[in-house]
PDB file of N, CA, C and O in Angstrom:
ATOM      1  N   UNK A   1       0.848  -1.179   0.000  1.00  0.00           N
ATOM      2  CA  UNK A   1       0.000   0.000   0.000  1.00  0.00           C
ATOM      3  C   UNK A   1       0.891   1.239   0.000  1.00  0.00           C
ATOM      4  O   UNK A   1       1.999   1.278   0.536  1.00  0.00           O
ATOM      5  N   UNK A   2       0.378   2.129  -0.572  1.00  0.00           N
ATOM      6  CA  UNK A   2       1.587   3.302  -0.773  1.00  0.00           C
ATOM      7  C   UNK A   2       1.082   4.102   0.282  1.00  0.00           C
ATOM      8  O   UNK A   2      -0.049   4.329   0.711  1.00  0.00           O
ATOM      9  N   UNK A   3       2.576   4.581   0.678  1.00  0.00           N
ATOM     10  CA  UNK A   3       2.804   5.486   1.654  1.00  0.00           C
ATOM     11  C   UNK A   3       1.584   7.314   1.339  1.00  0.00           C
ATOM     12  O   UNK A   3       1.736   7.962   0.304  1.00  0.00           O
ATOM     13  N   UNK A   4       0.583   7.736   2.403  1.00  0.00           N
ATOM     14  CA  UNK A   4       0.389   8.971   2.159  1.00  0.00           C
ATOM     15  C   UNK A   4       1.234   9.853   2.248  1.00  0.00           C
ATOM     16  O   UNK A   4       2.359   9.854   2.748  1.00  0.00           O
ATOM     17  N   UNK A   5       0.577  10.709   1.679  1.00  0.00           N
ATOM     18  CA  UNK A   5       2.010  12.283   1.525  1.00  0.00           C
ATOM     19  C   UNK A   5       2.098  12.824   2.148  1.00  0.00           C
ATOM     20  O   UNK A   5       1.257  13.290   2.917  1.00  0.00           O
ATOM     21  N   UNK A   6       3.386  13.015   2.048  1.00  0.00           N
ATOM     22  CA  UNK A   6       4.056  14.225   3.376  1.00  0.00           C
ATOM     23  C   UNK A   6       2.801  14.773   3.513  1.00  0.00           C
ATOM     24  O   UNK A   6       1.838  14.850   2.750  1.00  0.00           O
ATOM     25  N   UNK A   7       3.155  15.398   5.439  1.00  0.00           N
ATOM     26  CA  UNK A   7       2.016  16.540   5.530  1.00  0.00           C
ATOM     27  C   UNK A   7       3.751  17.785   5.835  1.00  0.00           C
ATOM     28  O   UNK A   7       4.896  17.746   6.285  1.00  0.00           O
ATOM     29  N   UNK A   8       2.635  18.815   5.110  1.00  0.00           N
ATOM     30  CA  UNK A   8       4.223  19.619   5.568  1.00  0.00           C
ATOM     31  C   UNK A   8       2.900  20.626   6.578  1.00  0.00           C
ATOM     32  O   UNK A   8       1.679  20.580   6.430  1.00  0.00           O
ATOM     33  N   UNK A   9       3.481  21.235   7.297  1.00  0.00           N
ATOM     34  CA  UNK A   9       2.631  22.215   8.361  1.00  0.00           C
ATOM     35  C   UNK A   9       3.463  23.828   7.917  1.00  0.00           C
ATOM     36  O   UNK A   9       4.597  24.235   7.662  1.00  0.00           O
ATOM     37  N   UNK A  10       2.535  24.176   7.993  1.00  0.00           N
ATOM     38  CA  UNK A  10       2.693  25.411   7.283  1.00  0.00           C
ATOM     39  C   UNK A  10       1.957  26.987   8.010  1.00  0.00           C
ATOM     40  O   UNK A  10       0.801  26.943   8.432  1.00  0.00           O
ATOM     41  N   UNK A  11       2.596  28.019   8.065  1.00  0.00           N
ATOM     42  CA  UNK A  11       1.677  29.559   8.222  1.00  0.00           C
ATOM     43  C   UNK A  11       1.742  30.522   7.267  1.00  0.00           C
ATOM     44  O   UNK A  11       2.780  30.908   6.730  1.00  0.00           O
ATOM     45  N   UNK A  12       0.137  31.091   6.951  1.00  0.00           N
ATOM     46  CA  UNK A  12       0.700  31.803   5.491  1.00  0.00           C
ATOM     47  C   UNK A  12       1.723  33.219   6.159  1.00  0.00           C
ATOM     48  O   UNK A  12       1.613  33.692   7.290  1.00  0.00           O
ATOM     49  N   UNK A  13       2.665  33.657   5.103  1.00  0.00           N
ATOM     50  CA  UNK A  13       3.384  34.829   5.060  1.00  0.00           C
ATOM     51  C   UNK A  13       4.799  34.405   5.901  1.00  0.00           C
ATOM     52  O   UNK A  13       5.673  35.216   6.206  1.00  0.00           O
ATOM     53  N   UNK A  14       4.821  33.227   6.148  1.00  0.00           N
ATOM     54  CA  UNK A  14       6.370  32.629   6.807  1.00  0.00           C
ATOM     55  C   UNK A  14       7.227  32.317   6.074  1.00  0.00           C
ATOM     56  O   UNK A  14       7.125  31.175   5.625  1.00  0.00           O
ATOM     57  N   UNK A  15       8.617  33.279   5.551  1.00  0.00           N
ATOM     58  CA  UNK A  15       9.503  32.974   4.327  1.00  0.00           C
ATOM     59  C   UNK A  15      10.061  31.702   4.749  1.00  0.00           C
ATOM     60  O   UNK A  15      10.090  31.009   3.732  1.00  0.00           O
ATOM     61  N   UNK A  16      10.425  31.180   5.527  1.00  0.00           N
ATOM     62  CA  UNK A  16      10.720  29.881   5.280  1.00  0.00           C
ATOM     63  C   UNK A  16       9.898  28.741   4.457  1.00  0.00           C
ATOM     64  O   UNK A  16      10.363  27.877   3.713  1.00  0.00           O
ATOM     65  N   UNK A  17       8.266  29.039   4.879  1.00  0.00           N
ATOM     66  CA  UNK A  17       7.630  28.088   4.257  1.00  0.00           C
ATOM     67  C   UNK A  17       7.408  28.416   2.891  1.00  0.00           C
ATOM     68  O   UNK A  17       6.986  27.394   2.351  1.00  0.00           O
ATOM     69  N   UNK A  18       7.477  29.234   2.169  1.00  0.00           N
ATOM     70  CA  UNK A  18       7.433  29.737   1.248  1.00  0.00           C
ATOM     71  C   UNK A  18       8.712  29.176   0.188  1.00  0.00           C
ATOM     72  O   UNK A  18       8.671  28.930  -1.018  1.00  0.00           O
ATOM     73  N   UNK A  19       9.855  29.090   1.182  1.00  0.00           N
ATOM     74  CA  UNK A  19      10.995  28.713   0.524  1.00  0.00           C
ATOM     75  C   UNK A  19      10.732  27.255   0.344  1.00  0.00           C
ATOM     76  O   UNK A  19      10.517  26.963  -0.833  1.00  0.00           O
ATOM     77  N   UNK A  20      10.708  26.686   0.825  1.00  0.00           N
ATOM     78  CA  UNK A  20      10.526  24.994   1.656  1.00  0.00           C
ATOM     79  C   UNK A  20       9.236  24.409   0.292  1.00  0.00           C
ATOM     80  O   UNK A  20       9.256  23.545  -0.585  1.00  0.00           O
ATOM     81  N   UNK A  21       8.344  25.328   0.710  1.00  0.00           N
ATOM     82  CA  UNK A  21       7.296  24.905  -0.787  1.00  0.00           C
ATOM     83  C   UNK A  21       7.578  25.088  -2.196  1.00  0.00           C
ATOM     84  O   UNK A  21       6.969  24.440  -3.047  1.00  0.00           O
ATOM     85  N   UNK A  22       8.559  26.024  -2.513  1.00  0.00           N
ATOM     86  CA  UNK A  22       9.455  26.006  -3.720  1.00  0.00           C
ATOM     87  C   UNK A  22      10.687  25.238  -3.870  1.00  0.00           C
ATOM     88  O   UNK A  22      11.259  25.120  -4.953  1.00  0.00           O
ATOM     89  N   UNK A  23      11.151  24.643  -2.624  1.00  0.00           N
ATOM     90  CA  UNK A  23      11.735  23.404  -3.111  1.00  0.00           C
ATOM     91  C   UNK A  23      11.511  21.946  -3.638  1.00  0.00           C
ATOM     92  O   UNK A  23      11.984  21.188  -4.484  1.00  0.00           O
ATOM     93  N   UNK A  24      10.280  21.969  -2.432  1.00  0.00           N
ATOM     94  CA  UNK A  24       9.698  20.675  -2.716  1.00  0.00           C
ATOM     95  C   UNK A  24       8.824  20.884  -4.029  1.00  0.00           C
ATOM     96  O   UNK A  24       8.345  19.794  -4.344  1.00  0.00           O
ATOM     97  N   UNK A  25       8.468  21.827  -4.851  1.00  0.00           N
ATOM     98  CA  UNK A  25       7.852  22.135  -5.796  1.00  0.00           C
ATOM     99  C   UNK A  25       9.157  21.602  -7.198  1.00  0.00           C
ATOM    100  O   UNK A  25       8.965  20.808  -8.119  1.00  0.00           O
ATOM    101  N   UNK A  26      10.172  22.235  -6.932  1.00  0.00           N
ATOM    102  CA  UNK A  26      10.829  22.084  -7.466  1.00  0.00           C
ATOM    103  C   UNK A  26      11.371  20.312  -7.724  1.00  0.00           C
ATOM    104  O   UNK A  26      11.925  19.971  -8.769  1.00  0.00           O
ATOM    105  N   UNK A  27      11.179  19.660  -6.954  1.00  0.00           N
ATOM    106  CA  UNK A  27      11.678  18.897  -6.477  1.00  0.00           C
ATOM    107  C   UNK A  27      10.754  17.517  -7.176  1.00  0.00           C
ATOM    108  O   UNK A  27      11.054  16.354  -7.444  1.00  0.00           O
ATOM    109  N   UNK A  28       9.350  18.437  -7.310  1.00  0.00           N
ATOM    110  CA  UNK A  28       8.106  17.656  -7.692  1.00  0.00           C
ATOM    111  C   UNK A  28       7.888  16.415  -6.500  1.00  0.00           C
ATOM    112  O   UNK A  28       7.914  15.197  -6.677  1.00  0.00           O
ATOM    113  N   UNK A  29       7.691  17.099  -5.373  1.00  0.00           N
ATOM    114  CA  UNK A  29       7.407  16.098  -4.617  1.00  0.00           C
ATOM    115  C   UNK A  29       5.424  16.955  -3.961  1.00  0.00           C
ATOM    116  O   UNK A  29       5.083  18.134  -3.869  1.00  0.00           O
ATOM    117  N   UNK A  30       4.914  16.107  -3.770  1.00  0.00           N
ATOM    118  CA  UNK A  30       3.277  16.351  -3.830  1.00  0.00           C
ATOM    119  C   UNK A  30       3.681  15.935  -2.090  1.00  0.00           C
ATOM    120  O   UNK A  30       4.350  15.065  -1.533  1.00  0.00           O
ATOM    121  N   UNK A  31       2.712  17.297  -1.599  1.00  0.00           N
ATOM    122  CA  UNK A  31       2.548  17.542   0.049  1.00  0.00           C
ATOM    123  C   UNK A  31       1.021  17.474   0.240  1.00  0.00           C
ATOM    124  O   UNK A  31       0.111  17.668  -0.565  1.00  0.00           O
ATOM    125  N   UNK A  32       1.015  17.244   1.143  1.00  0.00           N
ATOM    126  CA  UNK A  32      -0.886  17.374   1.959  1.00  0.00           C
ATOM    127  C   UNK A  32      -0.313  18.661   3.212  1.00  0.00           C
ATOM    128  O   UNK A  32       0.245  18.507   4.298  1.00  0.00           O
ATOM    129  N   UNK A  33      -0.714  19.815   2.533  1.00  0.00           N
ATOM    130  CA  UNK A  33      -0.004  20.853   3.253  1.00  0.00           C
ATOM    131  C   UNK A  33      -1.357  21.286   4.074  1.00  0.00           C
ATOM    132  O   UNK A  33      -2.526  21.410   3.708  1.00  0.00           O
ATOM    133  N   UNK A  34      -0.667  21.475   5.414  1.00  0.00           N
ATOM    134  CA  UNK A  34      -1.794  21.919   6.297  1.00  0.00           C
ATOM    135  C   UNK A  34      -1.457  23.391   6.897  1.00  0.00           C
ATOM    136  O   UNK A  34      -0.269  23.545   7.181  1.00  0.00           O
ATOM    137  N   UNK A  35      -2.454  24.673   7.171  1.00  0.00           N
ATOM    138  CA  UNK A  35      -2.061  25.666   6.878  1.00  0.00           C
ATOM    139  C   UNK A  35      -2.612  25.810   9.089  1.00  0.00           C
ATOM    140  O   UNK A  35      -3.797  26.094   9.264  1.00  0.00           O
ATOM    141  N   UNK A  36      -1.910  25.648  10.154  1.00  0.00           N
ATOM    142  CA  UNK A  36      -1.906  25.682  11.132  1.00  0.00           C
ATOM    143  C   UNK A  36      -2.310  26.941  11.835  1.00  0.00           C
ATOM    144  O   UNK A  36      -2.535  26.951  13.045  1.00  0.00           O
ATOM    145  N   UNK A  37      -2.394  27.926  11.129  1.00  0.00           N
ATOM    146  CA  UNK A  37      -3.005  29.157  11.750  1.00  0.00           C
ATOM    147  C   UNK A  37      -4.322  29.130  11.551  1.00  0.00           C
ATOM    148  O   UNK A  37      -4.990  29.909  12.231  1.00  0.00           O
ATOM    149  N   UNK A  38      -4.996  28.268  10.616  1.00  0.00           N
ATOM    150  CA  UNK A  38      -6.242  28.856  10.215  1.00  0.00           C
ATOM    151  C   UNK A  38      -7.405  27.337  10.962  1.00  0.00           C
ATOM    152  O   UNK A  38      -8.624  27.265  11.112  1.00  0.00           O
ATOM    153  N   UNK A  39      -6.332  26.402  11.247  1.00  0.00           N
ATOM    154  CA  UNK A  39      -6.962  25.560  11.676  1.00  0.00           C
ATOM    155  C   UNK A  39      -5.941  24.667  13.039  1.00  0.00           C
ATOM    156  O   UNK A  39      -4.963  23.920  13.008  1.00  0.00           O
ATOM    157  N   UNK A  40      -7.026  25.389  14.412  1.00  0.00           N
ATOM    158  CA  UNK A  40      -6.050  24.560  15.652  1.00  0.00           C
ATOM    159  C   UNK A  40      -5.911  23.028  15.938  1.00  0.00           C
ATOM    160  O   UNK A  40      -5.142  22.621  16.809  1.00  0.00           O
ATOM    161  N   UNK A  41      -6.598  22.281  15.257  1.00  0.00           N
ATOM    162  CA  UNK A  41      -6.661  20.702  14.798  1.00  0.00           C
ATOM    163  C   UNK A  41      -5.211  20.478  14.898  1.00  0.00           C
ATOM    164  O   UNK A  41      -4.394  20.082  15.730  1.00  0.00           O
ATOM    165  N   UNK A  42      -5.258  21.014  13.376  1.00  0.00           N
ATOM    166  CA  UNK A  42      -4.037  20.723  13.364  1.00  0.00           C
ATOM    167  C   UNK A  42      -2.377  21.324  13.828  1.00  0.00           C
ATOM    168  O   UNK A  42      -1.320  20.717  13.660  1.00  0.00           O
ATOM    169  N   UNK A  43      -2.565  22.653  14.430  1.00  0.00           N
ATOM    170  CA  UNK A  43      -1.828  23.217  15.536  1.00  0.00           C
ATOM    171  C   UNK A  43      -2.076  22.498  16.431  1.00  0.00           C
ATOM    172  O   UNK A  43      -1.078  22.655  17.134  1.00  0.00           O
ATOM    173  N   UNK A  44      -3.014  21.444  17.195  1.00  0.00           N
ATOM    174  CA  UNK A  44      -2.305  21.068  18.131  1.00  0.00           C
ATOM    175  C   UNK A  44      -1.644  19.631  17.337  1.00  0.00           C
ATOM    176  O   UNK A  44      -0.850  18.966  18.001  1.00  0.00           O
ATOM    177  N   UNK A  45      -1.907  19.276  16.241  1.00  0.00           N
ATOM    178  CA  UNK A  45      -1.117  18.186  15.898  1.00  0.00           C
ATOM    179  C   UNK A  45       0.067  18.417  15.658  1.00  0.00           C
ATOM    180  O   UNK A  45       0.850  17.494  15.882  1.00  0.00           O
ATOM    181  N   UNK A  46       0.554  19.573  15.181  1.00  0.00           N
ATOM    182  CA  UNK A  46       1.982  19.936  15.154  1.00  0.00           C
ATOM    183  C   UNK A  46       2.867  19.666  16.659  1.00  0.00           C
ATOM    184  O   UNK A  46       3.761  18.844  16.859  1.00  0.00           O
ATOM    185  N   UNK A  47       2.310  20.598  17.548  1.00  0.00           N
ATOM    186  CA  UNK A  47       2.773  20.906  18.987  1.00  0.00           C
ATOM    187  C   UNK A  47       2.474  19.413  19.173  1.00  0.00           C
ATOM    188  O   UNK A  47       3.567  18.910  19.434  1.00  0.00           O
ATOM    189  N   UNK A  48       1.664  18.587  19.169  1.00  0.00           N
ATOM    190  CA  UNK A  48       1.969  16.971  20.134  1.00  0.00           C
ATOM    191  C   UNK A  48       3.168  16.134  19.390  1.00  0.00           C
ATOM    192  O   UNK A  48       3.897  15.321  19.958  1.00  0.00           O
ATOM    193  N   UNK A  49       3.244  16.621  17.532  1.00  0.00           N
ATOM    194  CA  UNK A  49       4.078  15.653  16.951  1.00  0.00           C
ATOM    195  C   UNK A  49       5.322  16.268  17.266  1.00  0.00           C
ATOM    196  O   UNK A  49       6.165  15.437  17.603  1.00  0.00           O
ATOM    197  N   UNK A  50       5.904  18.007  17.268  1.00  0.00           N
ATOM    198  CA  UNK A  50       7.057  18.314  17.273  1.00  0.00           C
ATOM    199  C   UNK A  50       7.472  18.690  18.507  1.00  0.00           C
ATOM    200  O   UNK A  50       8.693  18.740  18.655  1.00  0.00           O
ATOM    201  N   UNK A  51       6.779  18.970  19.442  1.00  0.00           N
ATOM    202  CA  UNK A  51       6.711  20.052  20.829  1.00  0.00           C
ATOM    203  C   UNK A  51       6.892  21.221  20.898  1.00  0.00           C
ATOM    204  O   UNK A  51       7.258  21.857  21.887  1.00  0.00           O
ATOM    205  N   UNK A  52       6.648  21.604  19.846  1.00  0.00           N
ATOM    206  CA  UNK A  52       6.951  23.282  19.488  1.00  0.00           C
ATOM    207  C   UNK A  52       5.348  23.522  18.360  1.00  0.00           C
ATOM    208  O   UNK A  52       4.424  22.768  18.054  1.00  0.00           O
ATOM    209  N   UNK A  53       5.690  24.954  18.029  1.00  0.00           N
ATOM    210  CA  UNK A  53       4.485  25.407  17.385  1.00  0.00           C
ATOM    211  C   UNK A  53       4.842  26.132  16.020  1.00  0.00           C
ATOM    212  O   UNK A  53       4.019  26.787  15.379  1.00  0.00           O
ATOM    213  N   UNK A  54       6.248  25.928  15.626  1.00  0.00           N
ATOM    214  CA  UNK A  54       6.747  26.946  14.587  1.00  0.00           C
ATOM    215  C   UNK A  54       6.452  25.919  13.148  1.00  0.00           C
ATOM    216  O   UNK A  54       6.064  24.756  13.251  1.00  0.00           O
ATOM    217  N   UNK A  55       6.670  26.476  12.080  1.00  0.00           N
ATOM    218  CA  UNK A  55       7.019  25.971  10.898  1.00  0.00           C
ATOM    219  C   UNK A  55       7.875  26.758   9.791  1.00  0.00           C
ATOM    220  O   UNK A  55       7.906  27.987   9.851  1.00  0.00           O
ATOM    221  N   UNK A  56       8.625  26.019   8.704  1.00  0.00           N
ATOM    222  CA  UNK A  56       7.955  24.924   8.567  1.00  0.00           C
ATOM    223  C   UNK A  56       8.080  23.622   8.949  1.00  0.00           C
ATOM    224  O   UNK A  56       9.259  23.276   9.015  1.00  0.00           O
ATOM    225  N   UNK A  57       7.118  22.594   9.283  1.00  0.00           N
ATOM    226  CA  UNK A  57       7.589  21.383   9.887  1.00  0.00           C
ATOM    227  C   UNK A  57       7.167  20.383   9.190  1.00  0.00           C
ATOM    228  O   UNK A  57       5.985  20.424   8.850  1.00  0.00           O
ATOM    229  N   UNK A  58       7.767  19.531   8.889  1.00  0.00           N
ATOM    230  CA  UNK A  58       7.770  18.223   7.694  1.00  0.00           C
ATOM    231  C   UNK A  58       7.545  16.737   8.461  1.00  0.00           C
ATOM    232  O   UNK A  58       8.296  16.448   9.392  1.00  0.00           O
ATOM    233  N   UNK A  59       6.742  16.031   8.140  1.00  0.00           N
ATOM    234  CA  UNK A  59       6.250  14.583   8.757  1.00  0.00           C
ATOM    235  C   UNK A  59       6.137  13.557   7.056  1.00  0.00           C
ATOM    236  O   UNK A  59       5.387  13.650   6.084  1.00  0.00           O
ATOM    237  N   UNK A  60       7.165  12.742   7.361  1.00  0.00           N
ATOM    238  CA  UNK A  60       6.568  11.407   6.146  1.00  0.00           C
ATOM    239  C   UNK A  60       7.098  10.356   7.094  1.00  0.00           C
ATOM    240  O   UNK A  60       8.189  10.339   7.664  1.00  0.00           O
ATOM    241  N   UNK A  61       6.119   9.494   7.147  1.00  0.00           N
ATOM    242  CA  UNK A  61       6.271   8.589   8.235  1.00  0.00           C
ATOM    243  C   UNK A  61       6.951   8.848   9.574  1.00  0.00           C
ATOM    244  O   UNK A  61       6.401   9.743  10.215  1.00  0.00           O
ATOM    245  N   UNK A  62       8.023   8.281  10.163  1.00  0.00           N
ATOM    246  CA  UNK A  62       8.547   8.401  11.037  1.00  0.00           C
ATOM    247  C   UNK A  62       9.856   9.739  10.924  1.00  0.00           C
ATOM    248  O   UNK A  62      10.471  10.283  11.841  1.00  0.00           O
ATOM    249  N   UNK A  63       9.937   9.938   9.548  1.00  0.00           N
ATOM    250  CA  UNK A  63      10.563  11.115   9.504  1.00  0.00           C
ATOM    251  C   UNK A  63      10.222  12.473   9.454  1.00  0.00           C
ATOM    252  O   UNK A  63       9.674  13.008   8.490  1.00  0.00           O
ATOM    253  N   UNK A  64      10.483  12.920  10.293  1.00  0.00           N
ATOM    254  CA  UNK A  64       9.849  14.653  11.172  1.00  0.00           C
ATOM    255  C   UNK A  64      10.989  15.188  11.017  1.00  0.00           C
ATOM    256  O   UNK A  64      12.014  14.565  11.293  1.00  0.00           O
ATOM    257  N   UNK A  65      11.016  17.046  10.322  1.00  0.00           N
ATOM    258  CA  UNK A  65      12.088  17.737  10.264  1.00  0.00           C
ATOM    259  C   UNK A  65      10.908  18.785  10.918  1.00  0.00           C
ATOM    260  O   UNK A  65       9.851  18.986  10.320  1.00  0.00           O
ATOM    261  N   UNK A  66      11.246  19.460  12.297  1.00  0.00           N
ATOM    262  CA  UNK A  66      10.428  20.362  12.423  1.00  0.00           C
ATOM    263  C   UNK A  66      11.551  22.228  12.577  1.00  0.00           C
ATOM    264  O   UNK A  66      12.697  22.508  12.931  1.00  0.00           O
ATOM    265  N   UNK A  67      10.380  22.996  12.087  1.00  0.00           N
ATOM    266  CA  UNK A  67      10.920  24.155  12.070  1.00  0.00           C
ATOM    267  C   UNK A  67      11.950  24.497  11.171  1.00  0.00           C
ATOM    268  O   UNK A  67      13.005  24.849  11.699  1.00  0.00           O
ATOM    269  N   UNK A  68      11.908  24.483  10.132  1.00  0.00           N
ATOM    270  CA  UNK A  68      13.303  23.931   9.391  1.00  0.00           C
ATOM    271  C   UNK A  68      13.873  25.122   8.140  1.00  0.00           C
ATOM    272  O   UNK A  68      12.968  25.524   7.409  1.00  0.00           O
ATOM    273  N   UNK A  69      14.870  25.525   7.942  1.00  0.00           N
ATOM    274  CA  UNK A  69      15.170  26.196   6.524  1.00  0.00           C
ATOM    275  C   UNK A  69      15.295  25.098   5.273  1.00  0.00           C
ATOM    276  O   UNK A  69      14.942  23.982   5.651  1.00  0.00           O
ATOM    277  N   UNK A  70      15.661  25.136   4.037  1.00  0.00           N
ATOM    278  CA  UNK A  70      16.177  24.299   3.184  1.00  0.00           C
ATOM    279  C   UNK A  70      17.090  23.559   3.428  1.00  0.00           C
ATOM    280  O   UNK A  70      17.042  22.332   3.515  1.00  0.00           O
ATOM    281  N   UNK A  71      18.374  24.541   3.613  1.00  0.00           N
ATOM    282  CA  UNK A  71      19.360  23.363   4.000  1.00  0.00           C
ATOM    283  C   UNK A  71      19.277  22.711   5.299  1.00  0.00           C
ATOM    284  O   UNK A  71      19.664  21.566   5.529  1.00  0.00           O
ATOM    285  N   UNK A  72      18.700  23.585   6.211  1.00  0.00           N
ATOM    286  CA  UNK A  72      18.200  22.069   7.433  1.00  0.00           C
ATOM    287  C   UNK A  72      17.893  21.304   7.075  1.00  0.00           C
ATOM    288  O   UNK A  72      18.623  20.350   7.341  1.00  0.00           O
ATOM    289  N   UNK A  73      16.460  20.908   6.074  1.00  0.00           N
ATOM    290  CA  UNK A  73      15.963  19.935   5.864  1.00  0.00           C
ATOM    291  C   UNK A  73      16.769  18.530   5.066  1.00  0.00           C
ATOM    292  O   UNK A  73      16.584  17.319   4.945  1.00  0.00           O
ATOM    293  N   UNK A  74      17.697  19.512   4.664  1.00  0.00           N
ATOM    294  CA  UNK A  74      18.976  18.658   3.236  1.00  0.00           C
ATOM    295  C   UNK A  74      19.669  18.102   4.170  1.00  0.00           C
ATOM    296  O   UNK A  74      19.500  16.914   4.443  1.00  0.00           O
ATOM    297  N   UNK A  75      20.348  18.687   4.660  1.00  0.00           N
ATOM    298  CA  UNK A  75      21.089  17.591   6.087  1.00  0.00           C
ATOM    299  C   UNK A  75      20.578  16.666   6.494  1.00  0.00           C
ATOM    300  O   UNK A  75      20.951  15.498   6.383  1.00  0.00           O
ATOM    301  N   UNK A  76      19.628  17.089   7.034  1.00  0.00           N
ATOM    302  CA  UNK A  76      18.553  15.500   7.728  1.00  0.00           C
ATOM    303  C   UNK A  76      18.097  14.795   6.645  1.00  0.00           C
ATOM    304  O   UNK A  76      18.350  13.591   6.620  1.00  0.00           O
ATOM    305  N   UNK A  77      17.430  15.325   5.674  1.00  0.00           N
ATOM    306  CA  UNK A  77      17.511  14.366   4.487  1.00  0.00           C
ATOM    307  C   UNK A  77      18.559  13.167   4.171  1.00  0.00           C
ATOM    308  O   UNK A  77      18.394  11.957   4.015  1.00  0.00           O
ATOM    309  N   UNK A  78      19.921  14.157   4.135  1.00  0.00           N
ATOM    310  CA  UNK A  78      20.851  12.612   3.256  1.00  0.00           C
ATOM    311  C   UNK A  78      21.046  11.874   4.195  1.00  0.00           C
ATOM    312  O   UNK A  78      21.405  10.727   3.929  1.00  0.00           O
ATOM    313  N   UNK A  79      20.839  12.362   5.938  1.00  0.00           N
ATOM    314  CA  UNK A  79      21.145  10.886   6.690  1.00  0.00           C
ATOM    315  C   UNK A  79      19.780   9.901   6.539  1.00  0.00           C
ATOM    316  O   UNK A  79      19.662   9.052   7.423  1.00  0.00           O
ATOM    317  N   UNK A  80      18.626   9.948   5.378  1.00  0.00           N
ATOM    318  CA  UNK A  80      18.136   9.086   5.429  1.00  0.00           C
ATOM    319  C   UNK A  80      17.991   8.894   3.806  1.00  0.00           C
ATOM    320  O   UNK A  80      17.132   9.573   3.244  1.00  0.00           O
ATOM    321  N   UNK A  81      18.681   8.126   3.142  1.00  0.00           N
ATOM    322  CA  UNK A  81      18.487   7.584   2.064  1.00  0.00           C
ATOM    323  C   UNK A  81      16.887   7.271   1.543  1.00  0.00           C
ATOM    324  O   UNK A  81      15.974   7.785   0.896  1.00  0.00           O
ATOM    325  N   UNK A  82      17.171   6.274   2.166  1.00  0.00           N
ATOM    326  CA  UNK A  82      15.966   5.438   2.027  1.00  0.00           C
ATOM    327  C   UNK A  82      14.829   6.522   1.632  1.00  0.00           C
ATOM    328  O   UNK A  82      14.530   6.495   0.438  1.00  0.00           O
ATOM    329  N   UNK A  83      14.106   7.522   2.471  1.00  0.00           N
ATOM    330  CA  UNK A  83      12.799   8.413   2.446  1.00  0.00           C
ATOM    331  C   UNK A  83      13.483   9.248   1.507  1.00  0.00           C
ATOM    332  O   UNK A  83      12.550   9.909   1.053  1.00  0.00           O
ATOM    333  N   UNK A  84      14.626   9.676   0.869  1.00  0.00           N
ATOM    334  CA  UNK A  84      14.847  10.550  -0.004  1.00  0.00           C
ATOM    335  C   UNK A  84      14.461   9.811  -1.465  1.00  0.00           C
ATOM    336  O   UNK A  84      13.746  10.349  -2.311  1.00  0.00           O
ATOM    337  N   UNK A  85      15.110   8.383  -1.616  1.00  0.00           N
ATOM    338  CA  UNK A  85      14.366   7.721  -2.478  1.00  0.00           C
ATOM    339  C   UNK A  85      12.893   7.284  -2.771  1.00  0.00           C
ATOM    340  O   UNK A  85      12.421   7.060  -3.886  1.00  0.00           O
ATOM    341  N   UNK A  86      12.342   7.215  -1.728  1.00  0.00           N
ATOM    342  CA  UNK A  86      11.059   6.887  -1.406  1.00  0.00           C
ATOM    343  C   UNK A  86       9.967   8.191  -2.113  1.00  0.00           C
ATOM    344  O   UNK A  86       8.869   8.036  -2.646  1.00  0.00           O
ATOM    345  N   UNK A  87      11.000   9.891  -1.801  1.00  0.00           N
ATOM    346  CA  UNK A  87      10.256  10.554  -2.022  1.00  0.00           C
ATOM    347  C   UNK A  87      10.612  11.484  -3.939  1.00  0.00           C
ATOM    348  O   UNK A  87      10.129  12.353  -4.665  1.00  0.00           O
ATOM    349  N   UNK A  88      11.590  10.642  -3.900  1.00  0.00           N
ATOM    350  CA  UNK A  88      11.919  11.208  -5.093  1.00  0.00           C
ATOM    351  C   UNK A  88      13.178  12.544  -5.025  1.00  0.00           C
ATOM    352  O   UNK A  88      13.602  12.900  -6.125  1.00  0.00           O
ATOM    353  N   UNK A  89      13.617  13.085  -4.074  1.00  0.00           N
ATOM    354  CA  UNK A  89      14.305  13.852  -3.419  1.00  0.00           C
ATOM    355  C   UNK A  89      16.126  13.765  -4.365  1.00  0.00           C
ATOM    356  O   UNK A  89      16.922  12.833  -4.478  1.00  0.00           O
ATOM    357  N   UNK A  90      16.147  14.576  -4.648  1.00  0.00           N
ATOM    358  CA  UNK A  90      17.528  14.777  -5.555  1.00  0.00           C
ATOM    359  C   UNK A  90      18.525  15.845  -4.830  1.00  0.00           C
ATOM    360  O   UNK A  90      18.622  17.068  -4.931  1.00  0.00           O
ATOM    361  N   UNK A  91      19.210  14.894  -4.073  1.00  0.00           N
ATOM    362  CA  UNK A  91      20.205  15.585  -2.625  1.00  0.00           C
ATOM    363  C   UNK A  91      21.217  15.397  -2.787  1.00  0.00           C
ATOM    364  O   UNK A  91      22.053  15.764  -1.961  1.00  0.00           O
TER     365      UNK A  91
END
């Protein structure tokens, strides 16, 4: 069964997420982006999955990058092969 898509957590007007969505755009990787200001559901799902409340914060399976710039996310990326292949990710 195939894996669902990233959720990336997101606030509008936050240049990071802005950046982060033009990579993964770039990247052609498809997000289930959830926009956390407009809905506390899922603000508190952020805060129970990351313990914080910032974004942007990235969940595909067991891999969570929370709060993150680009190259944060690239770092933690190549220590996992595997989900970079999984996601199509060119690191």
């Amino acid at each position: 069964m195939p894996q669902p898509l990233p959720i990336f957590y997101t606030k509008p007007g936050c240049p990071w997420c802005t950046q982060a969505l033009a990579f993964f755009a770039e990247q052609g990787v498809q997000l289930d982006v959830r926009d956390v200001s407009a809905d506390m559901h899922q603000m508190r799902q952020l805060i129970a999955l990351t313990g914080q409340s910032k974004c942007p914060s990235f969940r595909y399976g067991d891999f969570i990058v929370a709060d993150f710039s680009v190259d944060e996310f690239l770092n933690k990326a190549r220590k996992h092969p595997a989900v970079c292949a999984e996601l199509g990710l060119k690191v």
